[in-house]
N, CA, C and O of each residue as an XYZ file, in Angstrom:
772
protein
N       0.843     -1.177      0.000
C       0.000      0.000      0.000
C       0.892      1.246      0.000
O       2.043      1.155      0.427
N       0.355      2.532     -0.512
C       1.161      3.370     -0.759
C       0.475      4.661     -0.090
O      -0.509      4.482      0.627
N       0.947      5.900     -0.297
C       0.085      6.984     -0.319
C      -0.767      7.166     -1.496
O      -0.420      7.380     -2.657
N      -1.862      7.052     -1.032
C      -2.911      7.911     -2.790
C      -3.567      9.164     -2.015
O      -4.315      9.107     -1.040
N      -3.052     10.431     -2.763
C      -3.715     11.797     -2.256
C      -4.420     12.113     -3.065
O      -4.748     11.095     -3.674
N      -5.176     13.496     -3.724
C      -6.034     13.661     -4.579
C      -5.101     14.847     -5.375
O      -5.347     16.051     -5.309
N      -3.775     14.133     -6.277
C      -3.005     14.922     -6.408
C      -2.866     13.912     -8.410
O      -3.504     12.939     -8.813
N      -1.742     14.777     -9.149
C      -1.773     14.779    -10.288
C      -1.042     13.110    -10.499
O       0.178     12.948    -10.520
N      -1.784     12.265    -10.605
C      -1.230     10.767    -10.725
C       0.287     10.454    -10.937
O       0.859      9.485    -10.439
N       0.762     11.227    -11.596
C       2.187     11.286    -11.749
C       3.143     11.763    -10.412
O       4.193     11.190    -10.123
N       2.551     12.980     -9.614
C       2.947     13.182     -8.361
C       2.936     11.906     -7.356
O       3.924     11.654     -6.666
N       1.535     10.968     -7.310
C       1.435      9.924     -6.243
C       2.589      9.102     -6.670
O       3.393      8.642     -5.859
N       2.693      8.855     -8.403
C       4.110      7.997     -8.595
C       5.239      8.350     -7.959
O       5.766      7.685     -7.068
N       5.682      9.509     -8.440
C       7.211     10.271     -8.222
C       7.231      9.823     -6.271
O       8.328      9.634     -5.746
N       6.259      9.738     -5.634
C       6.077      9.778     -4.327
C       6.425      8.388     -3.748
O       7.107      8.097     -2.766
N       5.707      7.548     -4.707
C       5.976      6.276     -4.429
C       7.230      5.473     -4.938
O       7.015      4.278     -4.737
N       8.553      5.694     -5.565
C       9.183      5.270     -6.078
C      10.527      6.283     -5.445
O      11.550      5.675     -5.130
N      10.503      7.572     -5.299
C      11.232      8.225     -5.044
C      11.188      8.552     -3.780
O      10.308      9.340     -3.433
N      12.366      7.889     -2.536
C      12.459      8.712     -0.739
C      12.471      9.705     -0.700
O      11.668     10.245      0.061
N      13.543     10.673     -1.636
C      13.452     11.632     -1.817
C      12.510     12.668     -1.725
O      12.352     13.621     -0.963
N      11.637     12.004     -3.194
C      10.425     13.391     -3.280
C       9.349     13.132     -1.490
O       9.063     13.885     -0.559
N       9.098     11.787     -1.786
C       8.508     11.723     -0.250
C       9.101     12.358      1.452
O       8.445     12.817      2.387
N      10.558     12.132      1.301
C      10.646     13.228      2.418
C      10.748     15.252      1.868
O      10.905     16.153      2.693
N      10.627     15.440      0.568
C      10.463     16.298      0.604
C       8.906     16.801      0.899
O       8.545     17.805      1.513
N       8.257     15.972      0.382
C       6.568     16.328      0.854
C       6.808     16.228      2.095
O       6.967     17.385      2.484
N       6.909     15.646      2.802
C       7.189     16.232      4.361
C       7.717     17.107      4.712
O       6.984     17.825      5.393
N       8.532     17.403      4.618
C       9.278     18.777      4.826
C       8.549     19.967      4.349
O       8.659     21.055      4.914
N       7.639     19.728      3.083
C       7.180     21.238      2.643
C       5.498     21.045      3.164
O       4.589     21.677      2.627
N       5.247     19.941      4.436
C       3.813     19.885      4.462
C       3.343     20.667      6.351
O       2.991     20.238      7.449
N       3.572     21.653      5.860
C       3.174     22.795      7.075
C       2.573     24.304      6.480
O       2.770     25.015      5.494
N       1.827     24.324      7.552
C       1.001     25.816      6.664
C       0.795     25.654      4.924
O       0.547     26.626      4.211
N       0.924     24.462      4.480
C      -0.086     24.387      3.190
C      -1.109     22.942      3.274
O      -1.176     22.006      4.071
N      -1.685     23.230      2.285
C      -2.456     21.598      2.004
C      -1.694     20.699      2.138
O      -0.509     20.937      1.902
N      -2.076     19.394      2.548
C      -1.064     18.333      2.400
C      -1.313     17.698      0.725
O      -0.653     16.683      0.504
N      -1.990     18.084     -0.183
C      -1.974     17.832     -1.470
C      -0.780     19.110     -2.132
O       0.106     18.675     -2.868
N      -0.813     20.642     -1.837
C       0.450     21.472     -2.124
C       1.497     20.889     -1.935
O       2.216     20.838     -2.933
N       2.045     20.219     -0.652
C       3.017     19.821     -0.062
C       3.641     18.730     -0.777
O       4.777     18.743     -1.252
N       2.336     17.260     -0.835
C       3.128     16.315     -1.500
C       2.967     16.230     -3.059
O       3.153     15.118     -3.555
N       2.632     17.314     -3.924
C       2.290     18.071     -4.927
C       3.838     18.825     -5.722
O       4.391     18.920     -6.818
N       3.958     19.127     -4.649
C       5.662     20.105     -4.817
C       6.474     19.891     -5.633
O       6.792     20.499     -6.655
N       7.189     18.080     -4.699
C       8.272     17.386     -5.001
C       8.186     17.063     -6.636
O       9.270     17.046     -7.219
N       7.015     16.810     -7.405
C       7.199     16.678     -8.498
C       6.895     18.061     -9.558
O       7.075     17.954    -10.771
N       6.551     18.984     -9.105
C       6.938     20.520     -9.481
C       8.054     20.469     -9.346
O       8.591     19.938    -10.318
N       8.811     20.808     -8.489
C      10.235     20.741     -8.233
C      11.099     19.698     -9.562
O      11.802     20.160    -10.461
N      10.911     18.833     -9.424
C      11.225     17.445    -10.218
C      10.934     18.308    -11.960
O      11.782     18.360    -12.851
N      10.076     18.660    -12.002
C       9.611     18.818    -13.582
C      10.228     20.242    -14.050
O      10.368     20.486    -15.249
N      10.677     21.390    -12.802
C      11.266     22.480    -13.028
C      12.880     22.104    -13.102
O      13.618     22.783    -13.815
N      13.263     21.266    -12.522
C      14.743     21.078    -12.486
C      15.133     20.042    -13.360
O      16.312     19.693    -13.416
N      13.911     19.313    -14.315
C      14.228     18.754    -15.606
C      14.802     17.046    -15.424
O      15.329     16.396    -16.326
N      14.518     16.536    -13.939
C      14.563     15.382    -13.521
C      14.102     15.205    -12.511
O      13.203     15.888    -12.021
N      14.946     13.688    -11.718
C      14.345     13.418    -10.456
C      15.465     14.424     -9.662
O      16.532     14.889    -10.061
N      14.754     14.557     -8.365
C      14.904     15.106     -7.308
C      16.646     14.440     -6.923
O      16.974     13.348     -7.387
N      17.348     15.031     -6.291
C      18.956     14.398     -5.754
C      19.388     15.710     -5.240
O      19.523     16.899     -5.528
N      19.628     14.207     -3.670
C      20.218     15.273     -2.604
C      21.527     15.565     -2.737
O      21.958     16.132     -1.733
N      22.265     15.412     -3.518
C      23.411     16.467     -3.259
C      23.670     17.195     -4.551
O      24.625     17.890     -4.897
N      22.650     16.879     -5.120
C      22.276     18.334     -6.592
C      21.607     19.273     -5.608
O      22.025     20.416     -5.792
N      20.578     19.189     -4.474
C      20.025     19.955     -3.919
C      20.985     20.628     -2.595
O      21.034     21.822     -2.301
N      21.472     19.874     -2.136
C      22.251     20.271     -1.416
C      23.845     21.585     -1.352
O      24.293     22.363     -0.510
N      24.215     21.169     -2.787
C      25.053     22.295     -3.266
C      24.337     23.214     -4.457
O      24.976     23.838     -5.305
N      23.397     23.189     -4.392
C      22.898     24.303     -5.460
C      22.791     25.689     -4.565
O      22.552     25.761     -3.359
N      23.061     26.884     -5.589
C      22.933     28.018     -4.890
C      21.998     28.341     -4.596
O      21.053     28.123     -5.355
N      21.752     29.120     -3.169
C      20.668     29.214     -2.647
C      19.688     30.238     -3.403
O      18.511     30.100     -3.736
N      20.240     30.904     -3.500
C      18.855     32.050     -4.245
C      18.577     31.232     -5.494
O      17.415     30.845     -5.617
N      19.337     30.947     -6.321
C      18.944     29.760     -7.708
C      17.641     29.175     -6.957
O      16.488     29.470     -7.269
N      18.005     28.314     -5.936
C      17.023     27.279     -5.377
C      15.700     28.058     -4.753
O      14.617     27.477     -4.814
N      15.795     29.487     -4.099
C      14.817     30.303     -3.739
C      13.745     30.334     -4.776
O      12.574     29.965     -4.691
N      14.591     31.008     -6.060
C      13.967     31.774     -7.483
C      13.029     30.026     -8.075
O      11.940     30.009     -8.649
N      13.664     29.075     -7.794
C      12.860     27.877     -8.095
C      11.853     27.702     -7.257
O      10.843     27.903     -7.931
N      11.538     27.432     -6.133
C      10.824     28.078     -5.221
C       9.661     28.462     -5.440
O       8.563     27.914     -5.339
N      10.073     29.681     -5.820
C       9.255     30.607     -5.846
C       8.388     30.972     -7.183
O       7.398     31.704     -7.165
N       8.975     30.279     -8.455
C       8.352     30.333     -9.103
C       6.755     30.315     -9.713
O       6.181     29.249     -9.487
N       6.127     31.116    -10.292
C       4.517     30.596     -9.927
C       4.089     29.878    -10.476
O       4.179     30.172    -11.668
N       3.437     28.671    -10.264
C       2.707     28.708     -8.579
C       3.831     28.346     -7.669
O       4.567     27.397     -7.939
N       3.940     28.866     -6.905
C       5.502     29.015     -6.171
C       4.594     27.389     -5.150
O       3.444     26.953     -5.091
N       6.155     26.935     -4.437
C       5.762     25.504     -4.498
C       5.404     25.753     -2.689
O       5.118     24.818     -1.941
N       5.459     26.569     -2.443
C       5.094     26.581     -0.900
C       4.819     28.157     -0.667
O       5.166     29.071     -1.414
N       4.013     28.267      0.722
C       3.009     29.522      0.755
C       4.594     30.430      1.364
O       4.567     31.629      1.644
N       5.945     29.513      1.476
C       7.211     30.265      2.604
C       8.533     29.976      1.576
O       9.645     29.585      1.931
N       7.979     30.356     -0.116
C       9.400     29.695     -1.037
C      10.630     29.864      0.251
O      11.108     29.014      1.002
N      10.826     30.988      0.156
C      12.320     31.359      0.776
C      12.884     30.276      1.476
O      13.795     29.501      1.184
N      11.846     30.427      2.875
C      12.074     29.280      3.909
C      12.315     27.537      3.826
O      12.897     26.666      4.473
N      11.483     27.655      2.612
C      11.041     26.370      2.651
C      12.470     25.517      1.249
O      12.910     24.410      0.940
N      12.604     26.713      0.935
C      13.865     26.700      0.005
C      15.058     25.840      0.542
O      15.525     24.770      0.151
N      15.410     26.724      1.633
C      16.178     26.689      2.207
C      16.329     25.552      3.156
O      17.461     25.197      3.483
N      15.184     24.907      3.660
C      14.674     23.554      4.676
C      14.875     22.454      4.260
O      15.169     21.514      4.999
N      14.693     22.322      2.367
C      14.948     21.570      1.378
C      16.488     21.083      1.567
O      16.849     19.928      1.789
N      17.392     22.346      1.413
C      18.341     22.187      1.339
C      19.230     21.241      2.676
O      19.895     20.219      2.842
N      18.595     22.598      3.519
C      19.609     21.795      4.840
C      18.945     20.213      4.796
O      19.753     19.345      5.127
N      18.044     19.898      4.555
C      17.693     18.092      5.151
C      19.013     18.076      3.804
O      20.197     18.085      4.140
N      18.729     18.059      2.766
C      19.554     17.552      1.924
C      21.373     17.755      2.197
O      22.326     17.449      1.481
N      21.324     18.186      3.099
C      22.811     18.515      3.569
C      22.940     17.153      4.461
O      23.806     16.288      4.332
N      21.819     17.180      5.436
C      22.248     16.165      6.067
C      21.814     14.757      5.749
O      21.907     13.840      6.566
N      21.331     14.620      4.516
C      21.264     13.159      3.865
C      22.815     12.876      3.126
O      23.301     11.745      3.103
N      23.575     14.202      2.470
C      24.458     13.678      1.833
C      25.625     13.462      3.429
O      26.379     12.498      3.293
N      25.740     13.986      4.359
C      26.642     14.310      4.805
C      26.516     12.551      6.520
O      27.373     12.311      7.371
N      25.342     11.925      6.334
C      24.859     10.804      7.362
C      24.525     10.029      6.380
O      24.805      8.888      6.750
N      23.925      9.992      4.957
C      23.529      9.180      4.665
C      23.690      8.735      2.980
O      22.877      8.129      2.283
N      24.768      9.163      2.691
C      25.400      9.017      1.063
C      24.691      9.690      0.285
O      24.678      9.409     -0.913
N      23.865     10.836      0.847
C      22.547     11.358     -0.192
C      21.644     10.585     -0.263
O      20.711     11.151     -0.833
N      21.330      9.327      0.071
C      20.610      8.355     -0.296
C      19.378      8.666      0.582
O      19.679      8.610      1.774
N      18.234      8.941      0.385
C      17.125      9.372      1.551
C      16.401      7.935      2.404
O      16.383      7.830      3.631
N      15.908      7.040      1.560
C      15.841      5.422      1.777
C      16.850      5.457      2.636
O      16.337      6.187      3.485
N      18.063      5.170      3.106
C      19.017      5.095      4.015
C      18.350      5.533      5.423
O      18.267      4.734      6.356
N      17.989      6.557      5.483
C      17.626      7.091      6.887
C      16.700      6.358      7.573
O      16.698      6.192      8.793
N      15.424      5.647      6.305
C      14.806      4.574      7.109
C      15.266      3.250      7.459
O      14.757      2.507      8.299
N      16.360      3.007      6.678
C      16.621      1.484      6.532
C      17.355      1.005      7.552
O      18.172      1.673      8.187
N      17.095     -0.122      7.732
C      17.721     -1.020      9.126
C      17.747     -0.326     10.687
O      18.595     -0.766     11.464
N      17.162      0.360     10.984
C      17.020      0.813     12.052
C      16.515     -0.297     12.953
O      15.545     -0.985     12.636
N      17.497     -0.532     14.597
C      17.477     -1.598     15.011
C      16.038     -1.282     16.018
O      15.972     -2.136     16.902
N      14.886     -0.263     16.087
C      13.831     -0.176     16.555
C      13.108      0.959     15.823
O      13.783      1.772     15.191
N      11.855      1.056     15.867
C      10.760      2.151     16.301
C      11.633      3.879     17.234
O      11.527      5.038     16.833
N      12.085      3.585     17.968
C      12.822      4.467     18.575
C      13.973      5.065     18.051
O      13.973      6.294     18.126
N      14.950      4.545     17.544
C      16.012      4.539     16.604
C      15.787      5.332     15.774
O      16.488      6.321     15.557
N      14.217      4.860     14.851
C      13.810      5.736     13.899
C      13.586      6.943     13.846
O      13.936      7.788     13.022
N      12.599      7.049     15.343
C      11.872      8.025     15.446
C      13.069      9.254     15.618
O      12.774     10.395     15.263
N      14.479      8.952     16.200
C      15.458      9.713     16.415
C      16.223     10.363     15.321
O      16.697     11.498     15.364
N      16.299      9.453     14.254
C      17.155      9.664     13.032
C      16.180     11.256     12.775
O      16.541     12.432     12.820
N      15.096     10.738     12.553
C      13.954     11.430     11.730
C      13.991     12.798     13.187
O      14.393     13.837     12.664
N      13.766     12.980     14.379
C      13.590     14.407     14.625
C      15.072     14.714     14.557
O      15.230     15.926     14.411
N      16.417     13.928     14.621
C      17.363     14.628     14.180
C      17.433     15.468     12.656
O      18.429     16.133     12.373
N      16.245     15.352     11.711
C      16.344     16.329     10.454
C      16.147     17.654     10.958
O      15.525     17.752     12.015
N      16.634     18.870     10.297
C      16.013     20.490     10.293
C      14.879     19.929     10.144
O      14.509     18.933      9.522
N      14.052     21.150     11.186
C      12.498     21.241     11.011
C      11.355     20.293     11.336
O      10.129     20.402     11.367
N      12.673     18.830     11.683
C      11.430     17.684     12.104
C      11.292     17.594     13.620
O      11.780     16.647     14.237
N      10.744     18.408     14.112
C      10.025     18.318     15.568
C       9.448     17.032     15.758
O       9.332     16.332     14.752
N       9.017     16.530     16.986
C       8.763     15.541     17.231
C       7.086     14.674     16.252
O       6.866     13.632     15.635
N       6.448     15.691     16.586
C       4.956     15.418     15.808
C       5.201     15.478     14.045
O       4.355     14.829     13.430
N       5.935     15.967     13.446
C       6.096     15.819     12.286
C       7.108     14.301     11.892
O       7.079     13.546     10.920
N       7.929     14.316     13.112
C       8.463     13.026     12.869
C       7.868     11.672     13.081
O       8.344     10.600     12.709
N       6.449     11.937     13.915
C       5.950     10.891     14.109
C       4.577     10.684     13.280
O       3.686      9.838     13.343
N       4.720     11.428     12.755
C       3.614     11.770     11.661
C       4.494     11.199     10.227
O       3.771     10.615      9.419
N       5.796     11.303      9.894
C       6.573     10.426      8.922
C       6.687      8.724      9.275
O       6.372      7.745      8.599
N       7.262      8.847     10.591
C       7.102      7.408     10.609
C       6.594      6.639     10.725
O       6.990      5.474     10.679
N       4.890      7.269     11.030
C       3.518      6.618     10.753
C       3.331      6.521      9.205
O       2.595      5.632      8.775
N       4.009      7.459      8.259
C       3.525      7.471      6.572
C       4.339      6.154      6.453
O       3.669      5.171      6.134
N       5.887      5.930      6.687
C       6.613      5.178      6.448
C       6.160      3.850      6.570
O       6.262      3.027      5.659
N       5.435      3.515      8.177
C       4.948      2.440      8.314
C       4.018      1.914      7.664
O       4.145      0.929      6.936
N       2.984      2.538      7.876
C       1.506      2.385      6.795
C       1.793      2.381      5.953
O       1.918      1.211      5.593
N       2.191      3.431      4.780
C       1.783      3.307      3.591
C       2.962      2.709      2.915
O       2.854      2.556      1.699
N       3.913      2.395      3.405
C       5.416      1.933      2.890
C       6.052      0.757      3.522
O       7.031      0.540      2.807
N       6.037      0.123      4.205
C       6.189     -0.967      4.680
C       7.293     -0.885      5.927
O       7.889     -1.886      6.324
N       7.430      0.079      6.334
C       8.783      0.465      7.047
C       8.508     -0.304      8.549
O       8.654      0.606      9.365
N       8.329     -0.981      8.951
C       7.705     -1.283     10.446
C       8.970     -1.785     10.973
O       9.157     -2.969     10.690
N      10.089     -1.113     11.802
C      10.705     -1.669     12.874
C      10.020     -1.933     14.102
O       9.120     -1.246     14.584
N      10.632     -3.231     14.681
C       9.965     -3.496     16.415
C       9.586     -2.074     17.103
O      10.372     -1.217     17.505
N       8.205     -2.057     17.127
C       7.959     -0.843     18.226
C       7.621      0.140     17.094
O       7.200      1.176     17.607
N       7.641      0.216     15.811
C       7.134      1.759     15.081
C       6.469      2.353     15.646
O       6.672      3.465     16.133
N       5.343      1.565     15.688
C       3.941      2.151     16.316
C       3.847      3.036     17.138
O       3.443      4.172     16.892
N       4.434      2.362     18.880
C       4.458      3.024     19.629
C       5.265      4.229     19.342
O       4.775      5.332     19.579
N       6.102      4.155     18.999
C       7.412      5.367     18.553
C       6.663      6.448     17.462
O       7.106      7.526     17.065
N       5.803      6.004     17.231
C       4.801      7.246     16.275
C       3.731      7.462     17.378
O       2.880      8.195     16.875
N       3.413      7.181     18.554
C       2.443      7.486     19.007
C       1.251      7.622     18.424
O       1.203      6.941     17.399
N      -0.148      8.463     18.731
C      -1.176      8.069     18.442
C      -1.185      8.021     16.755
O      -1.946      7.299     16.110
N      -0.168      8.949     16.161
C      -0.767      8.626     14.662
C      -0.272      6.952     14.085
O      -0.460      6.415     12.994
N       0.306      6.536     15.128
C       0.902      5.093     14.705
C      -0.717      3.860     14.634
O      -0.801      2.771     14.066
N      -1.676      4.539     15.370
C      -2.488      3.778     15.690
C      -3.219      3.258     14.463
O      -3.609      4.189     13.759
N      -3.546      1.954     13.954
C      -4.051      1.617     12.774
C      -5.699      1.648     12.256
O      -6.168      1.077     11.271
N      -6.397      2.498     13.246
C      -7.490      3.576     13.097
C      -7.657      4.670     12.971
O      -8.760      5.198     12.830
N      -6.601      5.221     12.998
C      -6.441      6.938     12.961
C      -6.605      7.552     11.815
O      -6.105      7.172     10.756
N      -7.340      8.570     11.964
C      -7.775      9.397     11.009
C      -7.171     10.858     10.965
O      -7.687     11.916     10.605
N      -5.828     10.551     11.479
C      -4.998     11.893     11.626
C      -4.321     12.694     11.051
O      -4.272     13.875     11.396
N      -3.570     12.129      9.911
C      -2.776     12.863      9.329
C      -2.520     12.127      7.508
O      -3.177     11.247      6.952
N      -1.291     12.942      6.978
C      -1.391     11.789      5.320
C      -1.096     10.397      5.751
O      -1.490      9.518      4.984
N      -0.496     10.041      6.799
C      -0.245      8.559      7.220
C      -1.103      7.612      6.795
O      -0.782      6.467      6.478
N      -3.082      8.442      6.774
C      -3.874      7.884      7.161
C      -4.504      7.953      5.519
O      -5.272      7.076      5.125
N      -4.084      9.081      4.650
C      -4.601      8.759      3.573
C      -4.924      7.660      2.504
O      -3.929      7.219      1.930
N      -6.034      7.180      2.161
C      -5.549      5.870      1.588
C      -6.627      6.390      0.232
O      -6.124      6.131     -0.861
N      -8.167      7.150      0.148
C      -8.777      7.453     -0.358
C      -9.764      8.469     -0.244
O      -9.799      9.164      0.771
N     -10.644      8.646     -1.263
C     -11.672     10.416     -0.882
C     -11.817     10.416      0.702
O     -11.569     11.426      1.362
N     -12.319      8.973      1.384
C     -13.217      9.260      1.994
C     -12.086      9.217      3.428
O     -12.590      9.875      4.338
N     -11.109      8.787      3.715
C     -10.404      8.688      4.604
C      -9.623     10.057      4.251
O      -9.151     10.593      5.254
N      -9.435     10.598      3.280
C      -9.107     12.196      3.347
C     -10.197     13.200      3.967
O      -9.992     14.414      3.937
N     -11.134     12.762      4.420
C     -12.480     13.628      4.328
C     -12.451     13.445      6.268
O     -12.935     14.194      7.117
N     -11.745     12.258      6.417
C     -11.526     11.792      7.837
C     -10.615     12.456      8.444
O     -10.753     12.688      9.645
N      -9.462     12.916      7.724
C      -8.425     13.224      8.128
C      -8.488     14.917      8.315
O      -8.021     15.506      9.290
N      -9.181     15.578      7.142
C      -9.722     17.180      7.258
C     -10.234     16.907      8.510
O      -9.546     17.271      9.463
N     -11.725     16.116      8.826
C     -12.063     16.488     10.179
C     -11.533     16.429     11.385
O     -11.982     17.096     12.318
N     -10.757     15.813     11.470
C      -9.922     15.303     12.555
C      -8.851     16.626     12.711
O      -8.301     16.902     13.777
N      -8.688     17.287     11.611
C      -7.617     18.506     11.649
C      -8.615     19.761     11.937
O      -8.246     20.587     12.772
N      -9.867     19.936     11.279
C     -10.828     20.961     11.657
C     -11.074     20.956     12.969
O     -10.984     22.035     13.555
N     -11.455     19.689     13.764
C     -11.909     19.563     14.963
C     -10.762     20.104     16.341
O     -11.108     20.724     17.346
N      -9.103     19.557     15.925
C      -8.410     19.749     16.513
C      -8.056     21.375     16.765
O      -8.009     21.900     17.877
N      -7.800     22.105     15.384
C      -8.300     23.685     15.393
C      -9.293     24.520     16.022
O      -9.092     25.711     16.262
N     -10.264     23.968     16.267
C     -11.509     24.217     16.879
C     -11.084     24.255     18.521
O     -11.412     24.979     19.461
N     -10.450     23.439     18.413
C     -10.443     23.016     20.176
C      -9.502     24.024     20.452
O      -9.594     24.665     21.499
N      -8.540     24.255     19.576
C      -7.215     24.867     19.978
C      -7.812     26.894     20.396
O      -7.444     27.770     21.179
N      -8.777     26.767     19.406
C      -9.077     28.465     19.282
C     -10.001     28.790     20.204
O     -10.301     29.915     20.603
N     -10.559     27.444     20.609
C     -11.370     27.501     21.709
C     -11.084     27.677     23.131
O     -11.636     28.313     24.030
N      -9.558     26.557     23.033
C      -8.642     26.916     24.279
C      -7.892     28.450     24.585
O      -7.759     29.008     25.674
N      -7.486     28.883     23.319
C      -7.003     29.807     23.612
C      -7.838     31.075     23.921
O      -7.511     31.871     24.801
N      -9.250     31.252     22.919
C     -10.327     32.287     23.574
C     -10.804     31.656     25.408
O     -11.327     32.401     26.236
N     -10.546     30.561     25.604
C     -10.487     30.402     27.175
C      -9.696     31.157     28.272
O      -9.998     31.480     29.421
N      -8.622     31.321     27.554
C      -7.234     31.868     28.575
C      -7.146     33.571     28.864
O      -6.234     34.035     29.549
């Protein structure tokens, strides 16, 4: 099983075949859609005239890589930032992991292990990392002893939480509510305080 989003069929490929473009949809999936996000990597891919490679990305100049970015439809609502976020993970895939992005998941001797590699990236806080290694598990086969727990609740194999959980319309329709509802609570908490 893979990810299927409601994105340009060729994107769900590039996603499914390439670690790469898939940890870049992670990386660019904050403050946009998670269809923008895992949408990107093959924008990106089709502007730079191939597949995605971390240490083409990694030493490219930064404003080059901004001005790509940013191009319209610029590939994230933060080109600059998000430019730049691209890069550093890709610094530290070539520099831990031969460039190779697959590497970072592979052979990890637990769930925990994983979950460490992954918030050791720029930008991967704990909930985004456990929100990858729930995609990894589910939709990719990645399951070291313990994933689960080590993804916490989005590890759970009912959850309607995040793209982990995407599989079709209607489990995307699960996953909006589950993100509407959580917003709700949050604006609710905070008009509390």
């Amino acid at each position: 099983m893979t990810l299927v989003l409601p994105i340009d069929p060729e994107a769900n490929q590039l996603l499914a075949r390439d670690p790469l473009a898939l940890l870049v949809g992670m990386v660019l999936d904050q403050q946009v859609s998670m269809e923008k996000a895992f949408s990107s990597p093959y924008v990106l891919a089709q502007r730079l005239g191939h597949d995605l490679d971390a240490r083409e990305l990694a030493d490219f100049d930064p404003e080059a890589l901004v001005a790509i970015f940013a191009q319209p439809p610029a590939l994230h609502r933060f080109p600059k930032a998000m430019a730049a976020r691209v890069q550093e993970v890709c610094r530290v895939l070539v520099e831990r992991y031969d460039g190779d992005a697959a590497r970072l998941w592979m052979d990890p001797a637990d769930g925990r292990e994983l979950l460490g590699r992954l918030t050791a990236l720029p930008g991967f806080g704990r909930q985004k990392a456990q929100i990858f290694l729930a995609l990894l598990g589910k939709r990719f086969g990645v399951q070291p002893p313990g994933w689960r727990e080590a993804a916490g609740h989005y590890g759970d194999p009912e959850a309607h939480r995040s793209v982990a959980d995407v599989t079709d319309a209607e489990s995307l329709r699960l996953v909006r509510e589950y993100k509407q509802q959580v917003k709700a609570a949050a604006k609710a908490g905070a008009r509390a305080d």
